[in-house]
C-alpha positions as CSV (number, residue, x, y, z in Angstrom):
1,X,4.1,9.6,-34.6
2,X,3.6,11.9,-31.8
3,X,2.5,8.9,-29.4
4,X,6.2,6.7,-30.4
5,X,7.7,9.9,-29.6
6,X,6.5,10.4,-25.9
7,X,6.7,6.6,-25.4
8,X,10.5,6.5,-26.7
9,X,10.9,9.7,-24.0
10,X,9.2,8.0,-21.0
11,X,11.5,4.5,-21.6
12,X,14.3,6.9,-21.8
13,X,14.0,9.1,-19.0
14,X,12.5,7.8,-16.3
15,X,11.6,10.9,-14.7
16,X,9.3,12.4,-17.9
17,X,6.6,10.3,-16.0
18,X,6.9,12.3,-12.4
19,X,2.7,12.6,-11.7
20,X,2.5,15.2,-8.7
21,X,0.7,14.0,-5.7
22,X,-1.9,17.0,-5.1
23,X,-4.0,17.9,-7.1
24,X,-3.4,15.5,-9.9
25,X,-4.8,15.4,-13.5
26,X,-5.4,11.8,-13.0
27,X,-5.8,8.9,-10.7
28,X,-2.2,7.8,-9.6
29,X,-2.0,3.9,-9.5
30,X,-1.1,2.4,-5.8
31,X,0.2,-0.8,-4.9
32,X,0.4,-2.3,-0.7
33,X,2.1,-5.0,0.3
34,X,-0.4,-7.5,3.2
35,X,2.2,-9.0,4.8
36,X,1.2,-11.3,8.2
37,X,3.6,-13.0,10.1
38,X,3.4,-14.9,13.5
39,X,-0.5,-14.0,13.9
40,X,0.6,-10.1,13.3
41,X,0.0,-7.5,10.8
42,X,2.9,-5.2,9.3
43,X,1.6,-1.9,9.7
44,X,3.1,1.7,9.2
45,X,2.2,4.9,10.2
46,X,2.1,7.4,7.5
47,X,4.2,10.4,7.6
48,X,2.3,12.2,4.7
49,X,-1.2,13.6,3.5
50,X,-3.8,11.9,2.7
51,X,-4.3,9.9,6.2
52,X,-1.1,11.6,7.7
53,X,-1.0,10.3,11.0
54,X,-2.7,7.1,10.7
55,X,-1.9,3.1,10.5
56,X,-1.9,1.5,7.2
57,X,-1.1,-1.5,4.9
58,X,2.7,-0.3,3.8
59,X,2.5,1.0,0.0
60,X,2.9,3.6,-2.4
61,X,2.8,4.3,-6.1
62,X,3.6,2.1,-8.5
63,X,6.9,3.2,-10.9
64,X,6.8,2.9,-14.9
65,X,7.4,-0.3,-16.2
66,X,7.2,-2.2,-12.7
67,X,5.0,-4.8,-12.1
68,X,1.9,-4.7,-9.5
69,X,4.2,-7.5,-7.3
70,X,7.4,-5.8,-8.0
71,X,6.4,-2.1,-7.1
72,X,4.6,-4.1,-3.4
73,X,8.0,-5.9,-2.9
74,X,10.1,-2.6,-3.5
75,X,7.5,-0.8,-1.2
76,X,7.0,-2.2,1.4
77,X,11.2,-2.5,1.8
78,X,11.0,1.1,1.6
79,X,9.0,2.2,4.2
80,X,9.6,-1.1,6.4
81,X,12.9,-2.6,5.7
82,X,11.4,-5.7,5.4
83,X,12.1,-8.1,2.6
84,X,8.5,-9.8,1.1
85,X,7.2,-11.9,-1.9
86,X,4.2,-10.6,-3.3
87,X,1.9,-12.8,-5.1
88,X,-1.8,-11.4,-5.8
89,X,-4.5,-8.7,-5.1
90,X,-6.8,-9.2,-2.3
91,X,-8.1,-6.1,-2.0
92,X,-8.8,-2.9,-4.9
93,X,-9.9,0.6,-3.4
94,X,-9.4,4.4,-4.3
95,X,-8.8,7.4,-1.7
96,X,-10.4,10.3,-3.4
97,X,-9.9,13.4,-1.1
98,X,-11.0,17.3,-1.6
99,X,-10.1,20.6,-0.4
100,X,-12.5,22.8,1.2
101,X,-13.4,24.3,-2.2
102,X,-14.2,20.9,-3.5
103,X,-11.1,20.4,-5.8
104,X,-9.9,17.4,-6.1
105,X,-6.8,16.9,-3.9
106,X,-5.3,12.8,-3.7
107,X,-6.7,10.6,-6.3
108,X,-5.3,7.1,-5.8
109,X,-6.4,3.7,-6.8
110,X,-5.1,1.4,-4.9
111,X,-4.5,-2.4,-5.4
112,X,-3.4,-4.1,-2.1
113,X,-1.5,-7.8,-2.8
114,X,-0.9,-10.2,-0.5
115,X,2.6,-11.0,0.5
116,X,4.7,-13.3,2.6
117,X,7.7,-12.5,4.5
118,X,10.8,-13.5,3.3
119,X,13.4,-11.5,5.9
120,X,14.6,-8.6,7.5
121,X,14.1,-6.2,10.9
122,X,11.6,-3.7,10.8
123,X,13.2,-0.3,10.4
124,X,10.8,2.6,8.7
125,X,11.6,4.9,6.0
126,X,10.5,6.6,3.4
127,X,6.8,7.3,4.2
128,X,6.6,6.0,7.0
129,X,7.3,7.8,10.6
130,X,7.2,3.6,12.2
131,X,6.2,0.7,11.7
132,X,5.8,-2.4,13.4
133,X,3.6,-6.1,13.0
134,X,0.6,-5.4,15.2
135,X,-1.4,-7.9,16.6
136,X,-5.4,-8.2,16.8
137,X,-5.4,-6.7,20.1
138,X,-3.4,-3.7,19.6
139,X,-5.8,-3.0,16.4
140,X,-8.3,-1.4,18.6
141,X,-5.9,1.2,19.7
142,X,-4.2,2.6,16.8
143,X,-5.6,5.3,14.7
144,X,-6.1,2.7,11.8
145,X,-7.2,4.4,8.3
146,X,-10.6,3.5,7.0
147,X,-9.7,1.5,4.1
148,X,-7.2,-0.3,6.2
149,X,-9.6,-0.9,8.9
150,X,-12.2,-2.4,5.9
151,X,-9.6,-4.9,4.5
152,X,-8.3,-6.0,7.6
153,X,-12.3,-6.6,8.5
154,X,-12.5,-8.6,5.1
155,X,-9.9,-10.9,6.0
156,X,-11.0,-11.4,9.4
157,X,-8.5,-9.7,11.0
158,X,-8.8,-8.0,14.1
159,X,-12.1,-10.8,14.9
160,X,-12.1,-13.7,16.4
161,X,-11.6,-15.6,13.1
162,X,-9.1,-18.0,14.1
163,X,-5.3,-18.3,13.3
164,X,-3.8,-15.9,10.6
165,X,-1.1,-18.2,9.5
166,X,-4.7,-20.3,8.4
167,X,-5.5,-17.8,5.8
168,X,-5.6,-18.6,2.1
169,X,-4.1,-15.7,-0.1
170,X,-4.5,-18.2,-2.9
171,X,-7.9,-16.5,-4.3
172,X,-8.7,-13.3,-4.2
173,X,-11.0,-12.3,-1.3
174,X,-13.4,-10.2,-3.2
């Protein structure tokens, strides 16, 4: 009884399911959108802890009852103004961070899905202090976050791995 009464409360009001950032009492579920386009990268830099400061795949948490490719889609319009179809993961990680007293601080899983540009002009919000489609080149002077860095490695991205347009989002990569 107890459990039909919290799940009618959470499909009511969809604010009962507000998990705070720090210091959570559970992994918080992630979605980014991997959007190329024209041999680029859509990038943002992130406006708040963990990785403040850095350049990353554009994403955040995933809202109750959305789907993995809806919450990408809605993301990455949030923080980029850019318009995307997602379609599936191509890369799964988790960003576990601590404070100095070794409490757990961020706890995110994080399910990155390809997705392919549909329209728009890139104008950041939300999380994101810019953004912008970065090419291979300009990789190697951004402050690029470490899990960003690894997946754009596993795609061959920032290597001399041939055209991007070339890539095949069809299977997963790992």
């Amino acid at each position: 009884m107890r459990l039909t009464c919290i799940a009618t409360r959470i499909n009511m009001n969809p604010n009962f399911y507000n998990v705070q950032r720090e210091y959570p009492i559970q992994p918080i579920p992630a979605v980014g959108g991997v959007v190329f386009r024209g041999g680029r990268v859509l990038l943002i830099r992130r406006k708040n802890p963990p990785d403040e400061g850095t350049w990353a795949i554009p994403g955040g948490r995933i809202r109750i009852g959305e789907t993995l490719q809806e919450a990408a889609e809605r993301e990455v319009f949030e923080e980029t103004g850019v318009i995307t179809k997602a379609t599936g993961p191509v890369f799964t990680f988790d960003v576990i961070q601590r404070d100095e007293s070794g409490n757990i601080r961020y706890h995110y899983v994080i399910i990155d899905l390809a997705a392919e540009y549909v329209a728009g002009e890139i104008n950041p919000g939300d999380d994101a202090n810019d953004a912008r489609w970065v090419s291979r080149n300009e990789l190697e002077r951004l402050p690029i976050g470490r899990s960003t860095r690894l997946l754009l490695d596993k795609l061959n991205f920032g290597r001399s791995a041939g055209p991007i347009e070339d890539m095949d989002f069809s299977k997963p990569a790992f």
